[in-house]
C-alpha positions in Angstrom: -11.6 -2.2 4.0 -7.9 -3.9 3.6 -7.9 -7.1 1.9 -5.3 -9.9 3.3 -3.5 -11.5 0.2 -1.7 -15.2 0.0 1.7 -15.3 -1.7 0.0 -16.6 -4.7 -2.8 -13.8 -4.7 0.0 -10.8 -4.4 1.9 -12.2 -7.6 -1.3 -12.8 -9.6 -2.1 -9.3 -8.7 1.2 -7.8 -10.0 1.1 -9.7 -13.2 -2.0 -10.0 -14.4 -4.1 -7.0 -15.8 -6.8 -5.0 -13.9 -9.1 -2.2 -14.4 -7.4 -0.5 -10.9 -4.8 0.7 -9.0 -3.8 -0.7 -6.0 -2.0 -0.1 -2.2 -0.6 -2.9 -0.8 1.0 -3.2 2.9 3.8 -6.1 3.7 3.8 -6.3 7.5 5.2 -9.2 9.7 2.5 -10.6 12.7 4.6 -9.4 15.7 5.7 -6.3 14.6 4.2 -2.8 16.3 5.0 -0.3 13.7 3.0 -2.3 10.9 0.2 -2.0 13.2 0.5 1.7 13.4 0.9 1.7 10.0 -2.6 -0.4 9.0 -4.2 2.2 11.1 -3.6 5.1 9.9 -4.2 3.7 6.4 -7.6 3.0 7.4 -8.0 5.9 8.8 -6.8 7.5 5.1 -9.3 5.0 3.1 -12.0 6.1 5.6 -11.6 10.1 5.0 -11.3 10.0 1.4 -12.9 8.3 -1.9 -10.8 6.5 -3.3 -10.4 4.6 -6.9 -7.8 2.3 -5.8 -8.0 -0.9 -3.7 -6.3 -1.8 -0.7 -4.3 -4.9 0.2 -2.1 -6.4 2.4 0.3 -8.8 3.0 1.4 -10.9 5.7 5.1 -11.5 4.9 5.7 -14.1 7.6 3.6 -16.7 5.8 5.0 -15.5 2.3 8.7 -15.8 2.5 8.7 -15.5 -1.7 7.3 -12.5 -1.6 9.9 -10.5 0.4 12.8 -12.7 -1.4 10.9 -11.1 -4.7 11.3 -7.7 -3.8 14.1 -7.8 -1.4 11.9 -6.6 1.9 14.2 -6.5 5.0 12.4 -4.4 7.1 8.6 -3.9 7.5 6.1 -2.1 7.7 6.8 -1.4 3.6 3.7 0.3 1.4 4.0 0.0 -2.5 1.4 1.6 -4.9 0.5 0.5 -8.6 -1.2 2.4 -11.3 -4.1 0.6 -12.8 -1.3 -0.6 -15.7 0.3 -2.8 -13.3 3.4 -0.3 -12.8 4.5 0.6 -9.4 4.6 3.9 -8.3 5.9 4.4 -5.2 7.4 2.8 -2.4 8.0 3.7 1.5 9.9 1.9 4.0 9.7 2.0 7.4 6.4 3.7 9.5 5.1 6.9 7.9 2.8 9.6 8.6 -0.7 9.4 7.1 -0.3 12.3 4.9 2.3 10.6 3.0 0.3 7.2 2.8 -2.6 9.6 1.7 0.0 11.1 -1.2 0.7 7.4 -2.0 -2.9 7.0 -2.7 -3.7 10.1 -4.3 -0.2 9.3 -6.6 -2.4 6.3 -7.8 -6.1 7.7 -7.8 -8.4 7.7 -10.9 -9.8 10.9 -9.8 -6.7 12.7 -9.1 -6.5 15.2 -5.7 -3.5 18.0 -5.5 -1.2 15.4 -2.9 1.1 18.6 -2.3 -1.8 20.6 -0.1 -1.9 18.0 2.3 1.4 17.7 2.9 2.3 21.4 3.1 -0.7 21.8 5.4 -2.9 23.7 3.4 
């Protein structure tokens, strides 16, 4: 399950330590790709076991947020290690195999994120 984070709750979770790595989603409320987006995320959290939590971000109702990292466009997906350092970020609507690399980039238990996006 996606967890929705405040402004307050997303910068808390970048600077203050924790024992995971993390995916978090910025998406605006009206905005049809974000939702495309969410879903196949889920549908990449449902067919795998994951280390890593999941989070979003409604950027409409934190405007600091997107001024912090300079977001222009949404849907944008940004993964931590569990030392708090980002690891990747993807702009615009993706396929789930590269959300899926995202999360495997980031996983405890660490998966080969190559086979799935060569197809094998």
């Amino acid at each position: 399950m996606m967890h929705d984070l405040d402004e307050a709750a997303v910068f808390k979770r970048l600077y203050e330590p924790s024992p995971r790595a993390f995916f978090l989603l910025f998406y605006t409320t009206h905005c049809s790709q974000c939702k495309i987006a969410r879903a196949r995320i889920e549908r990449v959290m449902q067919n795998g076991t994951f280390e890593v939590d999941f989070f979003t971000c409604n950027l409409d109702d934190a405007p600091r947020v997107s001024e912090h990292f300079g977001i222009r466009s949404v849907p944008v997906c940004m993964t931590y290690n569990k030392k708090g350092e980002q690891h990747r970020v993807e702009y615009a609507l993706k396929s789930e195999a590269v959300y899926e690399s995202m999360v495997l980039g980031v996983n405890a238990q660490k998966g080969d994120p190559k086979s799935r996006l060569l197809g094998f």
